[in-house]
MIDO-411097 format. One record per residue (C-alpha): residue number from 0; x, y, z. Coordinates in Angstrom, 2 decimals, decimal comma. Layout:
{NUM {X Y Z}};
...
end
This chain:
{0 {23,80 -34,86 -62,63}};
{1 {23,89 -38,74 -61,29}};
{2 {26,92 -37,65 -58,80}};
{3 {25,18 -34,56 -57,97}};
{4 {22,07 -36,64 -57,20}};
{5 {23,93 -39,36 -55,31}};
{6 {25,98 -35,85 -53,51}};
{7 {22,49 -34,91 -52,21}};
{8 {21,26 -37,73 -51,56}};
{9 {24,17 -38,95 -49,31}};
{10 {24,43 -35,30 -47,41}};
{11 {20,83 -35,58 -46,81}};
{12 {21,20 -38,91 -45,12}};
{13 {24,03 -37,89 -43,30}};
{14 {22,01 -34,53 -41,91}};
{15 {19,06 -37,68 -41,12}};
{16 {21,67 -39,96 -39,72}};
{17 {23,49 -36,67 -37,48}};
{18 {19,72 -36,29 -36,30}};
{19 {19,02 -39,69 -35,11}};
{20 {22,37 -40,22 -33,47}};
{21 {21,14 -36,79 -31,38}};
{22 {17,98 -38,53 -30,74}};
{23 {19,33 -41,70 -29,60}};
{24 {20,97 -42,68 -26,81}};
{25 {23,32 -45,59 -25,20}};
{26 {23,71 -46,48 -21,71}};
{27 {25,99 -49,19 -20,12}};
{28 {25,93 -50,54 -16,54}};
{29 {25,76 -53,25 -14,02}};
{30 {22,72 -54,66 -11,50}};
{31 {23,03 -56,86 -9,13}};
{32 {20,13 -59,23 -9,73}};
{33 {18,25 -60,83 -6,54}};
{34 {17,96 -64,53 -7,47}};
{35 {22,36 -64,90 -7,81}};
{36 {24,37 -62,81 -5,91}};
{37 {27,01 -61,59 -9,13}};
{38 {26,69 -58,50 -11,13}};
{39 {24,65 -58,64 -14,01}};
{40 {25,77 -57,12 -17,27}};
{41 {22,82 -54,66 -18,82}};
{42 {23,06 -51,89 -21,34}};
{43 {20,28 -49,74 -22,62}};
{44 {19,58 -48,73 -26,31}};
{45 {16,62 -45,86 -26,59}};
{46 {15,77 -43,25 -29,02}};
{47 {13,13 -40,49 -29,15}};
{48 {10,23 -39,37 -31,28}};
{49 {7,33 -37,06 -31,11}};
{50 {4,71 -39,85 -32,47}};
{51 {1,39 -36,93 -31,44}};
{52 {1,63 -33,24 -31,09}};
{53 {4,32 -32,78 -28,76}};
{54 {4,69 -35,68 -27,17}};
{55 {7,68 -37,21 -25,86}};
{56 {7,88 -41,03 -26,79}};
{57 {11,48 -42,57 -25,24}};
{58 {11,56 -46,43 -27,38}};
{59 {14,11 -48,53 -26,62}};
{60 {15,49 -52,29 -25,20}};
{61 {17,54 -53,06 -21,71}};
{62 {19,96 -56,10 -23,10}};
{63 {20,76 -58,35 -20,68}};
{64 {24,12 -59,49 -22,55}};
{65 {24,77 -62,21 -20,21}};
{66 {21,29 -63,99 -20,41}};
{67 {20,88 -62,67 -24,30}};
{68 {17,42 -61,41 -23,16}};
{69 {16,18 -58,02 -24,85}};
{70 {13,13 -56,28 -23,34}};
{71 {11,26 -53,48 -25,48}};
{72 {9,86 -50,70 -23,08}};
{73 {8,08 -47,37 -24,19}};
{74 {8,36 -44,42 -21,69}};
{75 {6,49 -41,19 -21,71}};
{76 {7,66 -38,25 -19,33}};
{77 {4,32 -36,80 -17,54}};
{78 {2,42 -33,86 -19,30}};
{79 {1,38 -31,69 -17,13}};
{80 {3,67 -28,31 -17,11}};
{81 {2,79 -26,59 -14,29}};
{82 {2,58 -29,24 -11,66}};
{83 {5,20 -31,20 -10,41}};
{84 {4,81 -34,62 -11,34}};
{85 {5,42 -37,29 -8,25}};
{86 {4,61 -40,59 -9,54}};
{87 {5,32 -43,04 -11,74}};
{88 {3,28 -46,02 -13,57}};
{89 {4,47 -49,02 -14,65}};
{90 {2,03 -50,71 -17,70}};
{91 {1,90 -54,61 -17,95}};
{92 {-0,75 -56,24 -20,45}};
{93 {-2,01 -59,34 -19,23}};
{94 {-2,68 -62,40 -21,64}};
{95 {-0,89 -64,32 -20,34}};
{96 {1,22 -63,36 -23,28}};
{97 {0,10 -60,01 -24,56}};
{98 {2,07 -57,01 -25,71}};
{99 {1,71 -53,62 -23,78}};
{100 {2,21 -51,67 -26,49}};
{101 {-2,11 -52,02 -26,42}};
{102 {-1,77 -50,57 -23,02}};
{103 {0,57 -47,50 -24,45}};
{104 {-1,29 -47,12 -28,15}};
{105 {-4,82 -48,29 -27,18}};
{106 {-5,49 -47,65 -23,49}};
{107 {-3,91 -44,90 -21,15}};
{108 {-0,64 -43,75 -23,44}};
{109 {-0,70 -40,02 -24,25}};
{110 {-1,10 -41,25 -28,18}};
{111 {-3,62 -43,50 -29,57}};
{112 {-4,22 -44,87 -33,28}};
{113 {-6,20 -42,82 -35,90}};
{114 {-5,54 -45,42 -38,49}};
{115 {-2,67 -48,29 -39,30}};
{116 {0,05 -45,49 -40,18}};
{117 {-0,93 -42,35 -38,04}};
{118 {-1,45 -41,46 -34,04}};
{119 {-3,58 -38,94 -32,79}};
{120 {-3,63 -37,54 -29,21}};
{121 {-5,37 -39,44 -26,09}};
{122 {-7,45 -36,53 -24,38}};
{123 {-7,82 -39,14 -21,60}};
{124 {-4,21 -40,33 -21,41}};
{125 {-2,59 -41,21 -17,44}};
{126 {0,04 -39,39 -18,88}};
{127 {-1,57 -36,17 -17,67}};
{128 {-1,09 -37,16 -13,83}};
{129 {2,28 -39,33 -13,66}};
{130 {5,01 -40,73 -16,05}};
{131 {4,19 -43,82 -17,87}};
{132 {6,56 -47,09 -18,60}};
{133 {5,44 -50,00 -20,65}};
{134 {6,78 -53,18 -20,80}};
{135 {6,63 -56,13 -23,16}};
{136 {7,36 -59,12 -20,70}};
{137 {7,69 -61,96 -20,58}};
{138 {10,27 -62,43 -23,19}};
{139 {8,90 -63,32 -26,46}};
{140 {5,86 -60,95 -26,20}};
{141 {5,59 -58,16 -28,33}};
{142 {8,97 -56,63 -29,14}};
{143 {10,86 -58,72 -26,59}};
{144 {12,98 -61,22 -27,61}};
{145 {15,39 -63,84 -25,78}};
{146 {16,48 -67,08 -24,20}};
{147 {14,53 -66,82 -21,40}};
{148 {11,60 -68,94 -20,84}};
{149 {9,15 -68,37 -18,43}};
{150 {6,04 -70,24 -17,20}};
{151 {5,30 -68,22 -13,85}};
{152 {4,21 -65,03 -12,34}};
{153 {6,77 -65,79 -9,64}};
{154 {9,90 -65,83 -12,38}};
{155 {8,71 -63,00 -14,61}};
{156 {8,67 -60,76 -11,37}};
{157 {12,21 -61,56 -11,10}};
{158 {12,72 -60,47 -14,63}};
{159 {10,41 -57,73 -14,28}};
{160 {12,64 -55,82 -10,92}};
{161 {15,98 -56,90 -12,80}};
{162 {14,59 -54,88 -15,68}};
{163 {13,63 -51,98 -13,44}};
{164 {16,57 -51,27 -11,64}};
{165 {18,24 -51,08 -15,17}};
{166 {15,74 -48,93 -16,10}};
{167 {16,24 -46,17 -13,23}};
{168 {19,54 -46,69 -13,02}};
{169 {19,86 -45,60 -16,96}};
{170 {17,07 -42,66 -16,32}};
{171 {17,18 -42,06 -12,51}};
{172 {15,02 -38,90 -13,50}};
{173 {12,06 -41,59 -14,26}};
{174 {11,79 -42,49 -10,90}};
{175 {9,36 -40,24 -9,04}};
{176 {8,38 -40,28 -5,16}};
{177 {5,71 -42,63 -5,91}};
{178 {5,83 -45,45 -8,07}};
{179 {2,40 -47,36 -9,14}};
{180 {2,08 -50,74 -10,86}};
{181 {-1,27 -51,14 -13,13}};
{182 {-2,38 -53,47 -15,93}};
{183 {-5,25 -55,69 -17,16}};
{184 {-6,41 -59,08 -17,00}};
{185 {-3,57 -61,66 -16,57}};
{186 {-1,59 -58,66 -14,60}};
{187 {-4,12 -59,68 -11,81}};
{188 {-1,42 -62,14 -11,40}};
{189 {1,55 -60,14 -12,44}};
{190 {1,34 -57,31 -10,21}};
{191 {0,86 -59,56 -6,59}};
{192 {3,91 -61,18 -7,38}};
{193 {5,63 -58,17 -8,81}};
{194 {4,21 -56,42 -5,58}};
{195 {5,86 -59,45 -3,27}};
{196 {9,34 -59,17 -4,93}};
{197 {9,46 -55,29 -4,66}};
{198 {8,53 -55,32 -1,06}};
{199 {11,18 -58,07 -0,50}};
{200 {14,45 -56,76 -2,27}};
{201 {13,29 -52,99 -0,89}};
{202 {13,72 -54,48 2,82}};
{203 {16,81 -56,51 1,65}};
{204 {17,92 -52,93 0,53}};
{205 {17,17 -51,31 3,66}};
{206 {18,85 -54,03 5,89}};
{207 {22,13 -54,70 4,01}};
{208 {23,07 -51,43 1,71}};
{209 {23,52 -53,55 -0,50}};
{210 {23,57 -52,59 -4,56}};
{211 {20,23 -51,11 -5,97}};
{212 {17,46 -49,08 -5,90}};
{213 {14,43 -49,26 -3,19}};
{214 {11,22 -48,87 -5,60}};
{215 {8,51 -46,41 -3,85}};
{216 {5,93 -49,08 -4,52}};
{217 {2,74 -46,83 -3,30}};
{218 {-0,28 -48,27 -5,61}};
{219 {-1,58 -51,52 -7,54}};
{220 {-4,15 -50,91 -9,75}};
{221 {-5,72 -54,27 -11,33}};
{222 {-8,00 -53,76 -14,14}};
{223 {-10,66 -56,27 -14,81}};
{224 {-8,14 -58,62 -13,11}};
{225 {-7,73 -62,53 -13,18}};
{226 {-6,86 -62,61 -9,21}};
{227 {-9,01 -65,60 -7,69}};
{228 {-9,36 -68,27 -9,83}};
{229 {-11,70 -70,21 -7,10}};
{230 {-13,51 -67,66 -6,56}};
{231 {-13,62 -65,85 -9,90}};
{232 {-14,55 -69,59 -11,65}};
{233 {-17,91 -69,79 -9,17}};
{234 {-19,16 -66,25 -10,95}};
{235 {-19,52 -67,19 -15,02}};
{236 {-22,54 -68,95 -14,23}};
{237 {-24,60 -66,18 -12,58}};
{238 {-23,08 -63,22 -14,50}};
{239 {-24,57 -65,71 -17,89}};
{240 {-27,48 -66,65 -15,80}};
{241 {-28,90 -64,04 -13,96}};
{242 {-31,89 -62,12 -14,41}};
{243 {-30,27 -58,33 -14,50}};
{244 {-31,82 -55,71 -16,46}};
{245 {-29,69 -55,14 -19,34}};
{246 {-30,27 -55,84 -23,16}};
{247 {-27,46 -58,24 -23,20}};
{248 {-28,11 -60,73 -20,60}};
{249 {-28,68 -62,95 -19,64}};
{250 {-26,30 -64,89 -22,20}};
{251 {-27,85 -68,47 -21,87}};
{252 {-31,10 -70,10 -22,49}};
{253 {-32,01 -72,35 -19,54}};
{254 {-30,84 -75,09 -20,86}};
{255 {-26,98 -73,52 -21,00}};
{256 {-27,61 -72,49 -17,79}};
{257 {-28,30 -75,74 -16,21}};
{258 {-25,76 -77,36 -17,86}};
{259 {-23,25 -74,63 -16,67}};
{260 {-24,71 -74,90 -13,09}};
{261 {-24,50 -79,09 -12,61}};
{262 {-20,76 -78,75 -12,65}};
{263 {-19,76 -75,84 -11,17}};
{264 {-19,75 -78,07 -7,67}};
{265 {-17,17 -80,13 -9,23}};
{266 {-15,20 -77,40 -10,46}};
{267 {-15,59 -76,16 -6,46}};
{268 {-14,41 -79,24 -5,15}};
{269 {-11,38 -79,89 -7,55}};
{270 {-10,28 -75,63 -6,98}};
{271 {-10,34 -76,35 -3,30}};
{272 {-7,79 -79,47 -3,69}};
{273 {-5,72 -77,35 -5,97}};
{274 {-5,47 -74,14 -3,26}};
{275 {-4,76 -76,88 -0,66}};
{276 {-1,94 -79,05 -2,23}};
{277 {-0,57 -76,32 -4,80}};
{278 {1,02 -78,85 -6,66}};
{279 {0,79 -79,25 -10,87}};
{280 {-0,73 -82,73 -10,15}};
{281 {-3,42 -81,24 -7,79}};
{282 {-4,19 -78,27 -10,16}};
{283 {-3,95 -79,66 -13,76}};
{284 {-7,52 -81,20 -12,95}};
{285 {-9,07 -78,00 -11,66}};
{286 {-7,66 -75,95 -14,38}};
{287 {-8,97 -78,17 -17,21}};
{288 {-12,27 -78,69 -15,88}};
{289 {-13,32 -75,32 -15,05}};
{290 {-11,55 -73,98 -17,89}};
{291 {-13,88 -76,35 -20,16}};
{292 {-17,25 -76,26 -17,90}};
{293 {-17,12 -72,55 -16,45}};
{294 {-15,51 -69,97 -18,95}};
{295 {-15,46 -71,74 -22,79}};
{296 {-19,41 -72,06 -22,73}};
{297 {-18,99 -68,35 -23,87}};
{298 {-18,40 -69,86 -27,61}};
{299 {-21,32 -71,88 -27,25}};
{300 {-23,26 -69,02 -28,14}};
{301 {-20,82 -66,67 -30,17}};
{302 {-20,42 -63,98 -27,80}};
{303 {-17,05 -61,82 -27,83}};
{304 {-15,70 -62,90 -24,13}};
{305 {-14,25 -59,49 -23,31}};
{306 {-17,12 -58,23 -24,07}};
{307 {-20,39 -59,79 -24,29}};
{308 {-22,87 -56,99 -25,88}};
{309 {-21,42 -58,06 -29,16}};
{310 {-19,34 -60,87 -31,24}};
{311 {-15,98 -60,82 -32,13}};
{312 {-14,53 -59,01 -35,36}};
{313 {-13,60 -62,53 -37,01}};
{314 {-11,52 -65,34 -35,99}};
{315 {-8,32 -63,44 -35,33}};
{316 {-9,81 -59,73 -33,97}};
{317 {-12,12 -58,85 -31,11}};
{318 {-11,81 -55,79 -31,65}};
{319 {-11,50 -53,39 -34,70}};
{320 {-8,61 -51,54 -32,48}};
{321 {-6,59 -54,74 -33,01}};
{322 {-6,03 -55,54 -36,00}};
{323 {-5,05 -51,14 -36,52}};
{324 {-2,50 -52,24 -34,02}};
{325 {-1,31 -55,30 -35,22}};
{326 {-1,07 -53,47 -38,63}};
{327 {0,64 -50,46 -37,08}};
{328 {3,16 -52,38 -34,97}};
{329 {4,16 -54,65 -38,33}};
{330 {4,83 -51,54 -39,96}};
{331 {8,58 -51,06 -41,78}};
{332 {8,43 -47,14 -40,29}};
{333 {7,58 -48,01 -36,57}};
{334 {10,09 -51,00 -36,65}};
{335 {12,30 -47,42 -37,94}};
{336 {11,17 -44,85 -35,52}};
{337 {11,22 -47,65 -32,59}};
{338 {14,51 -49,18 -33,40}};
{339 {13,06 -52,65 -33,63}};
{340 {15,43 -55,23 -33,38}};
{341 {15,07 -57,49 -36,54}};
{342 {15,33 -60,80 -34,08}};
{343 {11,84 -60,50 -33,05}};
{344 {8,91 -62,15 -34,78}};
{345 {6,25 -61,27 -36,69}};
{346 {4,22 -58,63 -34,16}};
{347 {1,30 -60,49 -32,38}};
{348 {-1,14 -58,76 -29,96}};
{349 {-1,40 -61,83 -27,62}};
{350 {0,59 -64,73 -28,47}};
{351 {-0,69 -68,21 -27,60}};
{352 {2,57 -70,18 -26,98}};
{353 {3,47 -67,86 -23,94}};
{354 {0,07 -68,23 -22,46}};
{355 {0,70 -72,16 -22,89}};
{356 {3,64 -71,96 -21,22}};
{357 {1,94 -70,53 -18,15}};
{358 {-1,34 -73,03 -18,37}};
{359 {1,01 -76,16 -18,21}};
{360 {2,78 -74,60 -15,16}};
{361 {-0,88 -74,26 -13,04}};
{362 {0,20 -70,79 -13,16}};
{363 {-3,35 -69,39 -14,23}};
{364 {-5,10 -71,29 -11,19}};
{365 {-3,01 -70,01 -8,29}};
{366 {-4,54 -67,60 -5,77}};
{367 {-2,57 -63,96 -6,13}};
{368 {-4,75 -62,39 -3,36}};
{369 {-2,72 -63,32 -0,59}};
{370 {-0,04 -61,41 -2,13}};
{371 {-2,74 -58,36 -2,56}};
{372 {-3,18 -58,95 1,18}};
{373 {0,40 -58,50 1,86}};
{374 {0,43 -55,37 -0,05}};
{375 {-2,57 -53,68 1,54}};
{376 {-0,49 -54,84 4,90}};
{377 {2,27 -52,79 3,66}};
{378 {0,16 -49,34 3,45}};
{379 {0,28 -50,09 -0,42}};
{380 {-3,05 -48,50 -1,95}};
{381 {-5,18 -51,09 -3,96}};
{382 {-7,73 -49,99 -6,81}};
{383 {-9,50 -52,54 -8,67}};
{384 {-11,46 -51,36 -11,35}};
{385 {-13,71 -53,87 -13,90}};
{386 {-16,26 -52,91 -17,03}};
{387 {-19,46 -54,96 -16,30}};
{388 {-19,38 -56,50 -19,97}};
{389 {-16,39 -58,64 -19,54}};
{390 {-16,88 -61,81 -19,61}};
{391 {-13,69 -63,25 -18,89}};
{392 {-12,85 -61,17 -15,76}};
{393 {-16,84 -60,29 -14,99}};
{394 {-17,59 -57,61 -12,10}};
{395 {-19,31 -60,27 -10,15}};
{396 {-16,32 -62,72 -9,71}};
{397 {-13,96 -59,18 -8,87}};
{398 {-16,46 -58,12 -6,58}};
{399 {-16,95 -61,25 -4,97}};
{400 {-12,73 -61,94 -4,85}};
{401 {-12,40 -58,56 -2,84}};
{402 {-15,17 -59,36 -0,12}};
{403 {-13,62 -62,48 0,44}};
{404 {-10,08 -61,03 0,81}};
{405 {-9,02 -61,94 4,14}};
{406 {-7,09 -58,65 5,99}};
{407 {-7,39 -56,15 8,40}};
{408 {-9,61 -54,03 7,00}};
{409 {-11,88 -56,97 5,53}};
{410 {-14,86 -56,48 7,94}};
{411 {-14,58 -52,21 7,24}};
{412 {-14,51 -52,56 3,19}};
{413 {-17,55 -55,07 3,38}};
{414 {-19,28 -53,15 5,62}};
{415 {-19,02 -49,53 3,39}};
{416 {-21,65 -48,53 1,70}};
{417 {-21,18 -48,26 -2,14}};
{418 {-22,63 -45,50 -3,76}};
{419 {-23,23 -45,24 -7,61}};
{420 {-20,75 -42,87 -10,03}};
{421 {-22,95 -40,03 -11,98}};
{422 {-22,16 -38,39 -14,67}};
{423 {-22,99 -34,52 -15,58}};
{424 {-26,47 -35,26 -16,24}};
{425 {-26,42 -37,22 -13,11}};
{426 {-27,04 -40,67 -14,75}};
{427 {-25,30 -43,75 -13,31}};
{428 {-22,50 -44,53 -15,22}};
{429 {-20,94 -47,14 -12,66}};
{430 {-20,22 -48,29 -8,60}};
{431 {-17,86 -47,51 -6,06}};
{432 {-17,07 -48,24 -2,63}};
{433 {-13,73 -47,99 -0,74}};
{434 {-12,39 -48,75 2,57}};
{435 {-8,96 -47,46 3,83}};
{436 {-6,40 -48,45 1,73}};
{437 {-8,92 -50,51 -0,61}};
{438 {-11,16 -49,01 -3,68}};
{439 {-13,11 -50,82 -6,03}};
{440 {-14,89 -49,32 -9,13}};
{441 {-17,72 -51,14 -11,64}};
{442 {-17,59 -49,44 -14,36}};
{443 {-20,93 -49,54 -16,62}};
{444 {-20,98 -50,31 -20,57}};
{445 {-17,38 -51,34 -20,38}};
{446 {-15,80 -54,59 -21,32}};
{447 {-12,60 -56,30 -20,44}};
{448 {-10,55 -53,36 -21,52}};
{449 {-12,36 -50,83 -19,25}};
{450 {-9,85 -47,27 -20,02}};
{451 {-10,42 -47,83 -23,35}};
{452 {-14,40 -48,30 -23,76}};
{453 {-14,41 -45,36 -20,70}};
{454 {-11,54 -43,72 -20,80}};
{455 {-13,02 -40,13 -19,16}};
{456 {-14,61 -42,18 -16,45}};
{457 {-11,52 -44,28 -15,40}};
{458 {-9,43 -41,45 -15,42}};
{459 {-11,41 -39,56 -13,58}};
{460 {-11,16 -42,29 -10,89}};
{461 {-7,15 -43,04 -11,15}};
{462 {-6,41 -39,46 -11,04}};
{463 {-8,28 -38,88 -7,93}};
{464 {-6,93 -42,31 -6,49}};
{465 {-3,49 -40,98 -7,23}};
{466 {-3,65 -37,63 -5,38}};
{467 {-4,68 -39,81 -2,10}};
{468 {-1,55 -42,03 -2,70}};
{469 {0,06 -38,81 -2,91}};
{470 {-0,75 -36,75 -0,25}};
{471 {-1,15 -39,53 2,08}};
end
């Protein structure tokens, strides 16, 4: 009976091990990447699951052999049967430092978590209008693992089009006619840059014919978005100030306030001498004092910073929905179903030594929205979209940020009249405007994660936003 047993057991695993093998999938190639002019070395490893209903998960790394750099991605082919499907959107978590796999299991994916073992379907999922890639970058975030170090939104763009062109090259069906980059928080420094390189290697494409593929970059969409830090720095103290009539504000006593407000000059003064000279020695200052006088006073009075109608879950969690994650994504069957490479760490969320990396390079206190500029320039839509409980990223520093955008259609977008977002009952449930190639939505009762406290809302508003991009 013991041989029978260990007969059965080992054809069983061999049926398992046939069906995985079917599942999976290998793919070998070479890039030429845009910072040396040499071939670069790539292969892919993916496999696929259905982790909700009938839902198409693709999990898998591009190795960069040469560089020994691994980055995890998750893709999800579009939904919608009966429709072709023309774009594509890229996912990048912001941090900086945090894993997209939030973006993909607790945002906009086509699955979200029921519990720490199980996934349930997103009614509310992007994955209804366009295919959906995440991406855990830089490497050492999430499920990426590597060599490579970096410290700026500049150098992880590099990374992030090497990574790319792998990507399409390996599934060339992924690419649609439109291709959209969108993400949260730190990605308001991500995507400019990201935005900058793609525009440059597609005319170095056009010009030489040279190895790769031009991206269709057609949208940016920057949720609650760390863009400005000038500008963005000069809005804590009214958003914690201000007299607005909500249950939650203001978040200071007038004593807070004042003591907020008698530095903010300074922190003014030493932003303006870090835009001019751009240098780590002209922006350490700036970055340490505003950091300190402007956006930690949120702890003086135990408010969650992404969003301040409540406090945070403990000292590790904001959230409830991140700890399920973190428990889900340390789990010995997703590491299985994923094909987890067992060189990566312990899962974190957000991890703290990447975001260091990119405070001691200034990184966090460079401007991005001449690079937003360049895009609108470039007939690239633009859709900003921020929950008007965050904090960290408030509505007031995004909204001022885009006003004070310098380009040609600066005078046009400030001069449109907003209008405020109903619902079926016809109660306000956010503000709009748009101008051209420019849209902005405040979204109301949502914190620094926006899609997820409103998912119907901002869907509503991305799908729409994405038939204009297009039919344009």
């Amino acid at each position: 009976m013991w041989v029978i047993g260990q007969v059965a057991v080992g054809l069983t695993c061999f049926v398992g091990l046939l069906s995985v093998l079917y599942q999976a999938g290998y793919h070998f190639g070479y890039i030429q990447t845009s910072a040396v002019p040499q071939w670069l070395h790539y292969q892919t490893r993916f496999s696929s699951s259905l982790p909700c209903d009938q839902t198409t998960q693709v999990a898998g790394y591009i190795d960069f052999p040469d560089t020994d750099d691994h980055y995890f991605f998750l893709y999800y082919p579009a939904q919608r049967n009966h429709t072709k499907i023309s774009s594509t959107i890229l996912w990048l978590n912001g941090g900086p430092g945090c894993s997209s796999v939030q973006g993909a299991w607790s945002g906009v994916g086509p699955c979200t978590l029921a519990n720490d073992t199980h996934m349930m379907p997103n009614r509310h999922s992007w994955n209804k209008h366009a295919n959906l890639l995440f991406l855990d970058q830089p490497i050492g975030v999430g499920f990426s693992h590597g060599k490579a170090r970096i410290s700026q939104s500049s150098q992880a763009a590099e990374h992030i089009y090497s990574f790319l062109q792998a990507f399409f090259d390996a599934f060339p069906e992924a690419l649609g006619n439109h291709f959209v980059i969108a993400g949260e928080s730190y990605a308001g420094h991500y995507l400019p840059a990201l935005s900058d390189h793609i525009l440059a290697q597609n005319e170095r494409l056009r010009h030489t014919n040279g190895p790769g593929k031009e991206l269709p970059l057609d949208g940016i969409y920057l949720g609650n978005g760390w863009v400005n830090p000038k500008v963005q720095a000069n809005s804590f103290q009214p958003f914690g100030c201000g007299n607005q009539p909500a249950p939650h504000l203001p978040v200071f006593d007038a004593q807070q306030c004042e003591k907020i407000s008698s530095r903010s000059a300074t922190c003014q003064k030493l932003m303006s001498l870090c835009y001019a000279y751009d240098s780590a020695w002209a922006c350490a200052p700036a970055g340490a004092f505003c950091l300190l006088t402007q956006l930690k006073p949120i702890d003086w009075v135990d408010r969650n910073p992404m969003d301040v109608r409540g406090q945070c879950l403990d000292g590790e969690f904001c959230f409830a929905f991140e700890r399920t994650l973190t428990n889900f994504a340390r789990n010995p069957h997703t590491h299985y179903t994923l094909g987890i490479d067992h060189q990566t760490d312990t899962f974190s969320n957000c991890r703290t030594n990447i975001d260091l990396q990119f405070m001691m390079a200034m990184d966090h206190v460079k401007d991005a929205t001449a690079s937003v500029r360049h895009a609108l320039h470039n007939g690239i839509h633009v859709l900003a979209v921020t929950g008007d409980t965050d904090w960290l990223c408030n509505w007031m520093g995004t909204e001022a940020w885009l006003d004070a955008m310098e380009w040609n259609g600066q005078s046009g977008y400030r001069q449109a009249k907003g209008q405020d977002v109903l619902n079926d009952s016809k109660q306000s449930v956010g503000w709009a405007k748009s101008f051209d190639r420019l849209s902005y939505v405040r979204v109301a009762e949502a914190g620094h994660m926006a899609a997820w406290d409103q998912p119907a809302l901002v869907e509503h508003h991305v799908s729409s936003w994405l038939r204009q991009i297009e039919t344009k």
